[in-house]
PyMOL Python script that loads the backbone (N, CA, C, O; Angstrom):
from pymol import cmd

cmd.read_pdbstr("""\
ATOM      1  N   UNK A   1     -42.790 -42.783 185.806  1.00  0.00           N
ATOM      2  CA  UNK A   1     -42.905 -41.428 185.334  1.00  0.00           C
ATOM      3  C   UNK A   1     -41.737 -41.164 184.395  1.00  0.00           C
ATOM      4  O   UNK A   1     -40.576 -41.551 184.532  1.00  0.00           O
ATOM      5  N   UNK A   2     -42.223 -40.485 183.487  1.00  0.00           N
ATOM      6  CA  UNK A   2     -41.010 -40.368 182.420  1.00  0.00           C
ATOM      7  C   UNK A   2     -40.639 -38.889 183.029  1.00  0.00           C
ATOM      8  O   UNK A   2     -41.276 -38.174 183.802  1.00  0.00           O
ATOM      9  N   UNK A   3     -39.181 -38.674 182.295  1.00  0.00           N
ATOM     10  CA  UNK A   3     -38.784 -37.331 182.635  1.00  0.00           C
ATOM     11  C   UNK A   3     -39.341 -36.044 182.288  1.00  0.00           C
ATOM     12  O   UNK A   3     -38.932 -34.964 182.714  1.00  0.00           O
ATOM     13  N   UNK A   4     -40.260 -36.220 181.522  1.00  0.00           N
ATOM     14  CA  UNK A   4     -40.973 -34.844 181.267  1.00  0.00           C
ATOM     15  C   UNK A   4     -42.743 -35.056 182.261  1.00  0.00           C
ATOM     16  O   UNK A   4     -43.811 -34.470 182.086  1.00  0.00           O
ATOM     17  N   UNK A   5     -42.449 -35.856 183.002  1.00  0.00           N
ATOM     18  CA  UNK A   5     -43.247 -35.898 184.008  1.00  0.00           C
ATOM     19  C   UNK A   5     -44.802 -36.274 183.930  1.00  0.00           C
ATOM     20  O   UNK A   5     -45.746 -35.883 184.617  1.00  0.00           O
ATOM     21  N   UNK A   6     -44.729 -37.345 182.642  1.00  0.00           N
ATOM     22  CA  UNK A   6     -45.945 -37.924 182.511  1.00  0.00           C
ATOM     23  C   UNK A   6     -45.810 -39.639 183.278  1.00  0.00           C
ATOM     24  O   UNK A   6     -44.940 -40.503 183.170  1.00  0.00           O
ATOM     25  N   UNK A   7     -46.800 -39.601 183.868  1.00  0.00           N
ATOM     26  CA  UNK A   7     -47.289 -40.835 184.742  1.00  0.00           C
ATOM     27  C   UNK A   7     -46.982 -42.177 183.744  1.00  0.00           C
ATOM     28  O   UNK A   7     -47.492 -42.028 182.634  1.00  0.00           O
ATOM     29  N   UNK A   8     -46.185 -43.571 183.935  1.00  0.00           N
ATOM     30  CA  UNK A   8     -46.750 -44.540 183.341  1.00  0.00           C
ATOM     31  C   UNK A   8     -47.259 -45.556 184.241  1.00  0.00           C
ATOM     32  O   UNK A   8     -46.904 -45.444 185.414  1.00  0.00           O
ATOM     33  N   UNK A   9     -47.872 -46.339 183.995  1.00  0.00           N
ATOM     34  CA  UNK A   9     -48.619 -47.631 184.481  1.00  0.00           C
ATOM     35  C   UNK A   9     -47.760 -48.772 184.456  1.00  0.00           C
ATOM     36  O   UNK A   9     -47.948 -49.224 183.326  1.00  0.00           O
ATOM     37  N   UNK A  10     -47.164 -49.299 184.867  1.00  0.00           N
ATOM     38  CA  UNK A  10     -46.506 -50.715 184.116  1.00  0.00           C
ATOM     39  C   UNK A  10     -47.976 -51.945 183.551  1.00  0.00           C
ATOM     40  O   UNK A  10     -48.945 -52.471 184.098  1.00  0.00           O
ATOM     41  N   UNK A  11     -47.496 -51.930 182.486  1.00  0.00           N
ATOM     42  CA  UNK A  11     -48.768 -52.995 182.225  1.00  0.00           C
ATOM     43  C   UNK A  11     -48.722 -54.770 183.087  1.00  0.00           C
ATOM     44  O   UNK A  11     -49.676 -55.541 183.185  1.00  0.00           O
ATOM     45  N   UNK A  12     -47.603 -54.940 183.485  1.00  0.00           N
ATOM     46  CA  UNK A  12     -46.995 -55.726 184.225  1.00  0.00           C
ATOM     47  C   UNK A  12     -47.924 -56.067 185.476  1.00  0.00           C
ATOM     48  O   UNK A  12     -48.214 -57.190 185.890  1.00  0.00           O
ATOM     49  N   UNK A  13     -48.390 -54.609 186.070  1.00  0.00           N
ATOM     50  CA  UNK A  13     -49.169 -54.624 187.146  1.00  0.00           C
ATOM     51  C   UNK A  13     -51.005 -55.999 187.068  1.00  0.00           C
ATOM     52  O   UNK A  13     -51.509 -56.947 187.668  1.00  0.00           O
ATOM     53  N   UNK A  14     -51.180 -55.294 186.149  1.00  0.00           N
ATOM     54  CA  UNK A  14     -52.069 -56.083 185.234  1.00  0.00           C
ATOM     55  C   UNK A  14     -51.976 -57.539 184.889  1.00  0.00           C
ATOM     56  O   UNK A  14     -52.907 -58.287 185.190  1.00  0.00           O
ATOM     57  N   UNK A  15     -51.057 -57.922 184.362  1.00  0.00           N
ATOM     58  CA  UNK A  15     -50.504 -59.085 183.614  1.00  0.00           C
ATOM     59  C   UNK A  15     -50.459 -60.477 184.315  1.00  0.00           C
ATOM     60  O   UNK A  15     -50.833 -61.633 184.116  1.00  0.00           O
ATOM     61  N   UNK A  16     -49.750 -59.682 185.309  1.00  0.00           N
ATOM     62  CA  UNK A  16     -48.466 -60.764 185.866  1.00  0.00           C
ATOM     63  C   UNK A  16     -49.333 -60.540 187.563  1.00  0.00           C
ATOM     64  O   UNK A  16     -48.922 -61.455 188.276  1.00  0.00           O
ATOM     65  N   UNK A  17     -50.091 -59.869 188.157  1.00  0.00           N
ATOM     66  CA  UNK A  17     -50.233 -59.312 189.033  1.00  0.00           C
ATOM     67  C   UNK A  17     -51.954 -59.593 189.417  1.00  0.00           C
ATOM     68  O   UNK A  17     -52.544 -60.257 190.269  1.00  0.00           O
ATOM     69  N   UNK A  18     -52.336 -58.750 188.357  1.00  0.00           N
ATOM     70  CA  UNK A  18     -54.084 -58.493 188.334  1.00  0.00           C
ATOM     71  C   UNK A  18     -54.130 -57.507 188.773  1.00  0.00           C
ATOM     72  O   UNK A  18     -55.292 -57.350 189.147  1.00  0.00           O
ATOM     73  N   UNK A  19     -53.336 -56.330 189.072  1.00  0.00           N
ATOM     74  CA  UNK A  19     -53.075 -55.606 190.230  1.00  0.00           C
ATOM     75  C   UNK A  19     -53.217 -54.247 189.659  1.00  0.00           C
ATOM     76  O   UNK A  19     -53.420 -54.193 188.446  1.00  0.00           O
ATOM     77  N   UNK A  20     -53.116 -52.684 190.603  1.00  0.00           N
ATOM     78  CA  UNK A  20     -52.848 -51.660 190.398  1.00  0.00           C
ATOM     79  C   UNK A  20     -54.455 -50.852 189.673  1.00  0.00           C
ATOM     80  O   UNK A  20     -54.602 -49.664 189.388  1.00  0.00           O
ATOM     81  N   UNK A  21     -55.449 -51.956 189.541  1.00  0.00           N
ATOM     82  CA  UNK A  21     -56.411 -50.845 189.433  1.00  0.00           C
ATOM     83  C   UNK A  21     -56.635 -49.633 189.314  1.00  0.00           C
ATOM     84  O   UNK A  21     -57.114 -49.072 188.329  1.00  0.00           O
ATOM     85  N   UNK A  22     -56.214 -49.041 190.571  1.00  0.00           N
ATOM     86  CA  UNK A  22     -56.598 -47.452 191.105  1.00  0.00           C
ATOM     87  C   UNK A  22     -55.432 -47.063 190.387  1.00  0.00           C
ATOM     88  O   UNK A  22     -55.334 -45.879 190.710  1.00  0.00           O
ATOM     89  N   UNK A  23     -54.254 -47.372 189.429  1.00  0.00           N
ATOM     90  CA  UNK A  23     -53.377 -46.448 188.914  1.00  0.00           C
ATOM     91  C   UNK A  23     -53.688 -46.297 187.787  1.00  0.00           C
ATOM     92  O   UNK A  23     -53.380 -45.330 187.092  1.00  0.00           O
ATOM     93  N   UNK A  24     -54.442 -47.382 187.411  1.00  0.00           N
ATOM     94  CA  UNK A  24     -54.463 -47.020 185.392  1.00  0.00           C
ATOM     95  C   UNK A  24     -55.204 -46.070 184.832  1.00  0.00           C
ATOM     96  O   UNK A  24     -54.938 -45.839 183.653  1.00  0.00           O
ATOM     97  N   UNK A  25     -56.319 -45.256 185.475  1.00  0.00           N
ATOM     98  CA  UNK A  25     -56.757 -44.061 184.942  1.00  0.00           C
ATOM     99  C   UNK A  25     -55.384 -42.718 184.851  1.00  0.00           C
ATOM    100  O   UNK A  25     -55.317 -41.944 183.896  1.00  0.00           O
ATOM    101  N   UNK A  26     -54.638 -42.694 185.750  1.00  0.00           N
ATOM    102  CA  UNK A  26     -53.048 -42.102 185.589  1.00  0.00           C
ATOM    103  C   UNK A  26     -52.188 -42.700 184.784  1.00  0.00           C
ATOM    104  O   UNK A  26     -50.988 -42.435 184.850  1.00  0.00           O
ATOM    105  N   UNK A  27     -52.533 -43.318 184.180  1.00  0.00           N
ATOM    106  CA  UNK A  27     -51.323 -43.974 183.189  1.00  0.00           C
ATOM    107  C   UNK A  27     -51.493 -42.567 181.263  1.00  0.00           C
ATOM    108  O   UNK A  27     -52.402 -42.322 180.469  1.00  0.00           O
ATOM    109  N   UNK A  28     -50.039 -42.108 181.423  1.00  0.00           N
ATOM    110  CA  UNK A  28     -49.964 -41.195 180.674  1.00  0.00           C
ATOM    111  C   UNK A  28     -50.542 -39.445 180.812  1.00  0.00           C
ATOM    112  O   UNK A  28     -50.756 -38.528 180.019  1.00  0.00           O
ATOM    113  N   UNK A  29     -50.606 -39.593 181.893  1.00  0.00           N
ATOM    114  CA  UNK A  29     -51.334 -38.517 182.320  1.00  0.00           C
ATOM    115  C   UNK A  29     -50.242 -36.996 182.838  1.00  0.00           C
ATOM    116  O   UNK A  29     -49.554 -37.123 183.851  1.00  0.00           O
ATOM    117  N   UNK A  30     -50.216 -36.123 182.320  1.00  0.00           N
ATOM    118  CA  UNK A  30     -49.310 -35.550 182.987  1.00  0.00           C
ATOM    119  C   UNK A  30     -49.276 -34.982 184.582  1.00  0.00           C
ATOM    120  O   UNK A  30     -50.242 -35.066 185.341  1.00  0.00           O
ATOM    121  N   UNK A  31     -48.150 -34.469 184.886  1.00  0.00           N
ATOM    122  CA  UNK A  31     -47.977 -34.026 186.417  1.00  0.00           C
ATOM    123  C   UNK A  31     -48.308 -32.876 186.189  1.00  0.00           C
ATOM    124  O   UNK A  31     -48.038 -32.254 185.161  1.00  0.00           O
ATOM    125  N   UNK A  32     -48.883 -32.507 187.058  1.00  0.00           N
ATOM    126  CA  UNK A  32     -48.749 -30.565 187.419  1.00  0.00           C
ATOM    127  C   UNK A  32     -47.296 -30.523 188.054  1.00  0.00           C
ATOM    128  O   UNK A  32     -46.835 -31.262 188.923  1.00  0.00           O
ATOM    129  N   UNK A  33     -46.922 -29.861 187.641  1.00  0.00           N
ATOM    130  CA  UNK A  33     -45.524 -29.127 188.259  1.00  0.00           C
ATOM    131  C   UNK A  33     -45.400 -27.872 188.980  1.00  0.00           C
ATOM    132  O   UNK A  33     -45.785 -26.778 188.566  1.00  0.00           O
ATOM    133  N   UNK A  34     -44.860 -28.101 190.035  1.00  0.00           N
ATOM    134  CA  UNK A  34     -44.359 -27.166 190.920  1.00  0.00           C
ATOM    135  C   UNK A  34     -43.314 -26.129 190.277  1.00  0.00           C
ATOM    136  O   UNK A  34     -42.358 -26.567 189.638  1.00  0.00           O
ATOM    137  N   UNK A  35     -43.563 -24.345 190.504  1.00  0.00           N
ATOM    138  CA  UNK A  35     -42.306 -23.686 190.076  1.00  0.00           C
ATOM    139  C   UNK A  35     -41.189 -23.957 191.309  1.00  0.00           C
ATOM    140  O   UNK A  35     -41.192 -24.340 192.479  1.00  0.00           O
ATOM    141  N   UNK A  36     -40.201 -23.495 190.252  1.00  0.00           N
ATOM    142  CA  UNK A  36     -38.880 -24.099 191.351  1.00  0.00           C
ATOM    143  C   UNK A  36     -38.369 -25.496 190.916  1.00  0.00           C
ATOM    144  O   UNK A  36     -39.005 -26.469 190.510  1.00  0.00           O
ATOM    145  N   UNK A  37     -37.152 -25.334 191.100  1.00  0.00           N
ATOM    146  CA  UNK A  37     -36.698 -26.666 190.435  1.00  0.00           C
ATOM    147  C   UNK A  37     -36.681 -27.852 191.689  1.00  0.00           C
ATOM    148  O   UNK A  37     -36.823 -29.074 191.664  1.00  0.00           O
ATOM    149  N   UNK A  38     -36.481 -27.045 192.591  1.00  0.00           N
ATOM    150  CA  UNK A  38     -36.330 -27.721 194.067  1.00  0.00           C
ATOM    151  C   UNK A  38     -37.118 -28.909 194.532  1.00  0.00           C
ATOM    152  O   UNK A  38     -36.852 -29.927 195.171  1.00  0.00           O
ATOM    153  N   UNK A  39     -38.509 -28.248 193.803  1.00  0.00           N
ATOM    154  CA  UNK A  39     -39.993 -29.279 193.527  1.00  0.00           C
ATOM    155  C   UNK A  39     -39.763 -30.068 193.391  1.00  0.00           C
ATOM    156  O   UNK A  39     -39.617 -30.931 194.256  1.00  0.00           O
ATOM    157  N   UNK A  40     -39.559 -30.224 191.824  1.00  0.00           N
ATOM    158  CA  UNK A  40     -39.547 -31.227 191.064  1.00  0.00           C
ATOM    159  C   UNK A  40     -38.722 -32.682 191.029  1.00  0.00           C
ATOM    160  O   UNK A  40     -37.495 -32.758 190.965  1.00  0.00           O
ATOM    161  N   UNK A  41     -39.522 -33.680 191.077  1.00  0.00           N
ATOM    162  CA  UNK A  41     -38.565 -34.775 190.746  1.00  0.00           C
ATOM    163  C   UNK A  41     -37.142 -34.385 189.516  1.00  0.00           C
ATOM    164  O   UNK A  41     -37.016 -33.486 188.685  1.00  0.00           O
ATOM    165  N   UNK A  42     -36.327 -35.449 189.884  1.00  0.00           N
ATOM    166  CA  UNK A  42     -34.739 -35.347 188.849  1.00  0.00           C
ATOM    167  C   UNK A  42     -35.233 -35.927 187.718  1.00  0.00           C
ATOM    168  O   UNK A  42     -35.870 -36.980 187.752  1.00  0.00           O
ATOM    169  N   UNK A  43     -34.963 -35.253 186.601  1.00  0.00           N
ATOM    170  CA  UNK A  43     -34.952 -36.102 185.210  1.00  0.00           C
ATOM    171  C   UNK A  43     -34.401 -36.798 184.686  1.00  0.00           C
ATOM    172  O   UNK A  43     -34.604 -37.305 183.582  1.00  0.00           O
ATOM    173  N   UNK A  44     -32.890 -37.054 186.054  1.00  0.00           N
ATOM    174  CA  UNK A  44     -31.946 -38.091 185.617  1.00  0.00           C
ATOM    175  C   UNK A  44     -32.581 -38.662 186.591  1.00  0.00           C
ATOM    176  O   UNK A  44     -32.383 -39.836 186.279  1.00  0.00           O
ATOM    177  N   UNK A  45     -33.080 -38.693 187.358  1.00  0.00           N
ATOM    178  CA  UNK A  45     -33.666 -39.774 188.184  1.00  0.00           C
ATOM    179  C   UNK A  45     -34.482 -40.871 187.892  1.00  0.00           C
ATOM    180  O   UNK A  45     -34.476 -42.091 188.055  1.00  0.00           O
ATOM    181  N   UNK A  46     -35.425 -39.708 187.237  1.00  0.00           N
ATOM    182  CA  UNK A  46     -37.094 -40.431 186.690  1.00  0.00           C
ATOM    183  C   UNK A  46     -36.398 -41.275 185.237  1.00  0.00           C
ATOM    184  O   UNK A  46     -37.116 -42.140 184.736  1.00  0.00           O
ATOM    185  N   UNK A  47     -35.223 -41.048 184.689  1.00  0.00           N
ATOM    186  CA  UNK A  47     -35.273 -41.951 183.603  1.00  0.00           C
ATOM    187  C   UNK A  47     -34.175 -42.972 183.744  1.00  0.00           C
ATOM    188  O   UNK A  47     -34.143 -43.936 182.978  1.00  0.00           O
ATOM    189  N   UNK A  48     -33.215 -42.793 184.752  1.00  0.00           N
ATOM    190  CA  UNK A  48     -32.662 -43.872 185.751  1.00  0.00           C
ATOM    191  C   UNK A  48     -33.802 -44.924 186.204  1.00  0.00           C
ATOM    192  O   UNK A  48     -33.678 -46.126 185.970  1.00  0.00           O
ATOM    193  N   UNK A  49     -34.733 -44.471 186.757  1.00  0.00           N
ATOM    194  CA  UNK A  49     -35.568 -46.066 187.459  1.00  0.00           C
ATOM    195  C   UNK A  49     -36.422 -46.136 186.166  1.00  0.00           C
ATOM    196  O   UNK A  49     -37.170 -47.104 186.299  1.00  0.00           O
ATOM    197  N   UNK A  50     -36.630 -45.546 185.003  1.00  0.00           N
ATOM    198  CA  UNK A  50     -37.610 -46.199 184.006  1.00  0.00           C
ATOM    199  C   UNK A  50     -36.618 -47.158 183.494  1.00  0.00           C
ATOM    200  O   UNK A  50     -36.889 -48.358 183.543  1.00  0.00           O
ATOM    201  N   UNK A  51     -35.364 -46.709 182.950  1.00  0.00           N
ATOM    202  CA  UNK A  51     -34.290 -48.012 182.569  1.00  0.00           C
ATOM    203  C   UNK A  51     -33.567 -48.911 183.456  1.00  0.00           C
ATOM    204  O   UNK A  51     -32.605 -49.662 183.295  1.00  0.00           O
ATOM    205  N   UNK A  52     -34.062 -48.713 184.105  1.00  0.00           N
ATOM    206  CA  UNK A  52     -33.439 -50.240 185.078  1.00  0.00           C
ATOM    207  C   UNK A  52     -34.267 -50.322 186.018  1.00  0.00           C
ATOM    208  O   UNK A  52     -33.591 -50.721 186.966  1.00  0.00           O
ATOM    209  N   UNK A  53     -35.740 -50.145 186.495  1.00  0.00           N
ATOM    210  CA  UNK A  53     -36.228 -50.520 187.275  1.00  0.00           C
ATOM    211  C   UNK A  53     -37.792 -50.601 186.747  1.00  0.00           C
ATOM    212  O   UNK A  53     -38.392 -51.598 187.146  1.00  0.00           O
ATOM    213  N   UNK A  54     -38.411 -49.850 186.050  1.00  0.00           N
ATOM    214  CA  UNK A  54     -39.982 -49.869 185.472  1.00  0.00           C
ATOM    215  C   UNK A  54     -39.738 -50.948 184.809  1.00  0.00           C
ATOM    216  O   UNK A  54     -38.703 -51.325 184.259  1.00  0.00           O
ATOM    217  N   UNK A  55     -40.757 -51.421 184.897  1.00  0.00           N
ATOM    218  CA  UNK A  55     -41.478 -53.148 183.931  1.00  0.00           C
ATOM    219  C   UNK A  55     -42.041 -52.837 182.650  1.00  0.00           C
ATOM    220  O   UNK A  55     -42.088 -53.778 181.858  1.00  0.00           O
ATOM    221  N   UNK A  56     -42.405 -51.910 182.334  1.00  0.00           N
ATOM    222  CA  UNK A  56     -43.166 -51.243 180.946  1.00  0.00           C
ATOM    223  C   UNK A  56     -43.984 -52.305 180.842  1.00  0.00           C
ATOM    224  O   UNK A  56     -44.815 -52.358 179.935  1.00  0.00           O
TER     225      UNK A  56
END
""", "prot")
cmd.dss("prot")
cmd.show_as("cartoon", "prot")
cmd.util.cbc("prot")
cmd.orient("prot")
């Protein structure tokens, strides 16, 4: 998930895997968001594990 809270897929899942089926219709898709910040995932979070942990 990127920080403005759109879904990605790793294509990796696919690739390397064969895997993740049931996620790729969510790939790019946005979140509904909760009011309240409390909700919401961190945006330093979500772009912390896209740079050092998502496979893109």
């Amino acid at each position: 998930m990127t920080p403005d809270y759109e879904v990605r897929v790793s294509a990796r899942l696919r690739e390397d895997w064969e895997n993740g089926h049931r996620y790729y219709p969510f790939d790019r898709q946005r979140l509904l968001i909760l009011p309240g910040e409390e909700a919401r995932p961190s945006p330093e979070a979500l772009e912390w594990h896209r740079e050092r942990v998502f496979l893109g």
